[in-house]
C-alpha positions, 0 to 999 in steps of 0.5 A: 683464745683468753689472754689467760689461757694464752699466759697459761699455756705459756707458763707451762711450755716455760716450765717443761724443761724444769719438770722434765729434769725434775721427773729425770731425776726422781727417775734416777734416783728411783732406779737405785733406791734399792741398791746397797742397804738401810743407812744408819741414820735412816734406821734410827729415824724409823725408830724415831717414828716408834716414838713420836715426839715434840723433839729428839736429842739429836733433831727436831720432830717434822721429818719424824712425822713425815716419816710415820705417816710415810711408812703408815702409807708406804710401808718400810721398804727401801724405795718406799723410804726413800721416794718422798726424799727423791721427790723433794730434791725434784721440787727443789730442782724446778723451784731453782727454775722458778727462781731463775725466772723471777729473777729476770732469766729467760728460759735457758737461765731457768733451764741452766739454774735447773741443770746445776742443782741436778749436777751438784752432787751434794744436793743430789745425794740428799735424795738417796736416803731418808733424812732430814738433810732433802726437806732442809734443802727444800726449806732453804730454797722455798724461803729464798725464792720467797725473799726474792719475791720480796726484794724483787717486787717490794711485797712486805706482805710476804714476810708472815710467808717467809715465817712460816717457812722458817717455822717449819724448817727449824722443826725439821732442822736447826741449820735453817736458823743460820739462813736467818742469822745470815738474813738479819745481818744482810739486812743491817748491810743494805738498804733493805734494812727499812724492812726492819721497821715493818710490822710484817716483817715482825709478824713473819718472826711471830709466825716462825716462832709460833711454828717453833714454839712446841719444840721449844717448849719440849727442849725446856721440858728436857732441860736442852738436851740438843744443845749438849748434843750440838756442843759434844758433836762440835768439840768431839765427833766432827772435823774442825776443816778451817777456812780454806778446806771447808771452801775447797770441800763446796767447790768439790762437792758441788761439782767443780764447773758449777764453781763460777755460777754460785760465786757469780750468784753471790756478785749478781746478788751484790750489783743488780736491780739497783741493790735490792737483793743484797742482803742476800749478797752478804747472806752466803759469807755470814753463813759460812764464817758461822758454819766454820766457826761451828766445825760444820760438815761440808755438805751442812752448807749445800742447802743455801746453794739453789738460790746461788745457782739461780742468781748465777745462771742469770748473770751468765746468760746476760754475759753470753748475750751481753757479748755474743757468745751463744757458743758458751751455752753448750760448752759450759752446759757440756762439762757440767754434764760431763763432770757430772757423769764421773762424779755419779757415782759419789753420788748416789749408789748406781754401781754394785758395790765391788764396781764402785771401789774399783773405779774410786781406786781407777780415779786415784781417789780415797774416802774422805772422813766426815768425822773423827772415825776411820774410813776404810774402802768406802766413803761413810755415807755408803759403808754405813749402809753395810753390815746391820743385817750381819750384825743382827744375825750375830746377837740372833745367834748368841741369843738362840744359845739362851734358854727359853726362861733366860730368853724371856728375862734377856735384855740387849744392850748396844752401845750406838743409836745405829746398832740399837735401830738395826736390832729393833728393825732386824730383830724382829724376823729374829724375836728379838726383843728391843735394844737398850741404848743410852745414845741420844734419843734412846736414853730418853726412851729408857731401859724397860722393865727387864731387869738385866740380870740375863743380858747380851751386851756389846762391849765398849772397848776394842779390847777382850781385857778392857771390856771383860773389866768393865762388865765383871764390874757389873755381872757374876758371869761373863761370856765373850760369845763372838764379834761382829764383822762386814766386809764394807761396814764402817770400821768401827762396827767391824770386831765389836766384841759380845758377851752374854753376861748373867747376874747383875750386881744391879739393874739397868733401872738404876744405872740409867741415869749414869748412862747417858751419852749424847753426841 
């Protein structure tokens, strides 16, 4: 037989474990891809695609355009919006597995770096939904497996590679710029910094930039509206953890047994092959200090993880041979599994919704706020998969109680990118028309041609007198006509008061500008 067959074949019999995990995990999350509802973000990102774009308030354009032409080729369904996040956690999973090899594993390290990155809940929570969160971990991992090719094996030829990466992450998400900041200083700490000086290295900047540049030059058109969206989520809207509770929070949520790999990620980085991938040593604390001071969430960090996982499965596995303790294989392997197990459930939806909140209060567990909203029986992540269609039932009746004529001039004002989604998902069934929304990238998409002189708008206050001072300010006629109400929706959209309000003082067109709201 061809030696090349013979490689071929090796290479493949290498690689059935990281595939087989890989396809049991695109299983997985297919199996529950239709429980619970449509997310809030995941709403909003379809009305994105309705808006194709160089850029958005709150995101860059690439997991928009995927999404178009998911939708073009799969529909709007829950599954069908969801498969294309699920396959990419499974491409993260076996490149963990590659990386591992590259890096000096044997097939158990590749197998155990594979095995990690399933059972961290954060990395594989990403794929229950879409987002944008899945592509940037794939982002992450394929950049970090490209630098340890060009560590490994001194290939600065790569570096026009790693650009282009980087270029099409930042088009996804702006988190992979942290990578780079954390990169640069990694390299200024090592001996690698001689790369520095290549011209391929200042080639690959070129390339990322090129890939960049459309968005950049949208941001300039619309004079930064991300930056005033970054800065209000950063002083307004996200927990500011500190130091030692966003350290506790990776722990966590990247599954406790899963601590001692990552960690010795960092150190086989720092020791091995004579220094040659330090910077990626010195990567992981850059990032997170930048992270921390920024008030990131915990999971913002859960994308540099794959390569931490690989590089700590190849120390452990030289530990294990190193002292002849074959027995920690399936030990180690054992509590992974196992804390994996209970943890399932946080992870992705596999249990009915009353089955879940029975076993979170059997674990003596309470949701955690990820922003400065209050939580009430389920974490924000599923509770804000609840209580869109009821809501949208709710202004369908109110907006049956119009006349015909009064239909056709009727405009509908939510105060939430999430609530303006869910009426132009939902609302269709109704004939509902558009939402006008001045949060974030529905401001930019503006208040129509409808005047507002018939208008059902959700109050912005929680109290009857503060809203009905608010709106009689604007119309002749006030109407409170009802709330909104679902059981396991986020506390906030639960109680939200409408009104039908007739004869505007004004028109929507004027007020616009006024409206604004970005965070």
């Amino acid at each position: 037989m061809p030696e090349k067959s013979i490689q071929f074949r090796d290479h493949l019999r290498e690689m059935a474990l990281p595939f087989s995990l890989a396809l049991l995990q695109l299983i997985l999350h297919m199996v529950f891809h239709g429980n619970y509802g449509y997310f809030r973000d995941e709403l909003y990102y379809i009305a994105c695609s309705d808006h194709l774009a160089f850029g958005y308030v709150d995101q860059p354009p690439l997991s928009i355009a995927l999404l178009w032409l998911n939708r073009l080729l799969l529909g709007d369904s829950l599954p069908a919006l969801r498969f294309l996040p699920a396959l990419v956690g499974a491409l993260v999973v076996v490149l963990a597995g590659m990386m591992a090899r590259r890096l000096g594993g044997t097939r158990y390290a590749g197998g155990l770096a594979v095995l990690s990155v399933i059972v961290a809940p954060n990395l594989l929570g990403h794929g229950k939904f879409y987002s944008m969160n899945p592509f940037d971990v794939l982002f992450w991992t394929l950049a970090g497996y490209i630098l340890i090719v060009i560590f490994g094996d001194d290939r600065p030829s790569l570096w026009p590679l790693f650009g282009l990466v980087v270029g099409l992450g930042l088009q996804n998400k702006y988190s992979l710029g942290f990578m780079v900041i954390g990169l640069a200083v990694g390299l200024l700490l090592s001996r690698q910094r001689r790369h520095l000086a290549s011209g391929w290295f200042w080639l690959g900047a070129g390339v990322a930039a090129i890939v960049f540049l459309p968005h950049l030059i949208w941001q300039v058109v619309h004079h930064f509206p991300s930056l005033e969206f970054m800065r209000e989520a950063s002083q307004n809207k996200n927990i500011n953890l500190g130091v030692f509770a966003f350290l506790i929070g990776q722990i966590r949520d990247m599954n406790f047994i899963n601590a001692p790999l990552w960690l010795g990620g960092i150190w086989f980085f720092f020791r091995s092959h004579e220094g040659r991938y330090r910077p990626l040593a010195w990567m992981y604390p850059v990032v997170f200090a930048v992270m921390v001071v920024g008030s990131a969430k915990v999971y913002y960090l859960s994308a540099i993880y794959p390569l931490y996982l690989a590089g700590g499965a190849v120390l452990l596995e030289r530990f294990i041979l190193r002292k002849a303790v074959n027995w920690v294989k399936p030990v180690y392997s054992g509590l992974q599994v196992l804390l994996f197990l209970v943890i399932l459930p946080f992870a992705i939806p596999v249990l009915p919704v009353e089955s879940f909140i029975r076993y979170q209060h059997f674990l003596g567990l309470t949701p955690r706020a990820e922003e400065r909203t209050a939580v009430a029986e389920l974490p924000q992540y599923y509770a804000d998969q609840f209580g869109w269609k009821e809501m949208v039932a709710t202004i369908a009746g109110v907006y049956r109680t119009l006349t015909t004529e009064e239909q056709s001039r009727c405009v509908i004002f939510v105060r939430n990118y999430g609530e303006a989604a869910a009426v132009d998902f939902f609302g269709k069934q109704f004939g509902l028309p558009k939402a006008l929304c001045a949060h974030n990238s529905y401001w930019f998409w503006g208040p129509g041609e409808r005047t507002g002189d018939v208008a059902i708008i959700i109050g912005n206050s929680r109290t009857m007198e503060d809203n009905l001072s608010d709106l009689q300010s604007t119309y002749k006629s006030v109407k409170f006509t009802g709330t909104t109400g679902a059981r396991y929706a986020m506390p906030f959209e639960n109680g939200r008061m409408i009104f039908v309000c007739r004869g505007m003082r004004t028109t929507f067109q004027k007020l616009w500008p006024e409206e604004r709201f970005f965070i």
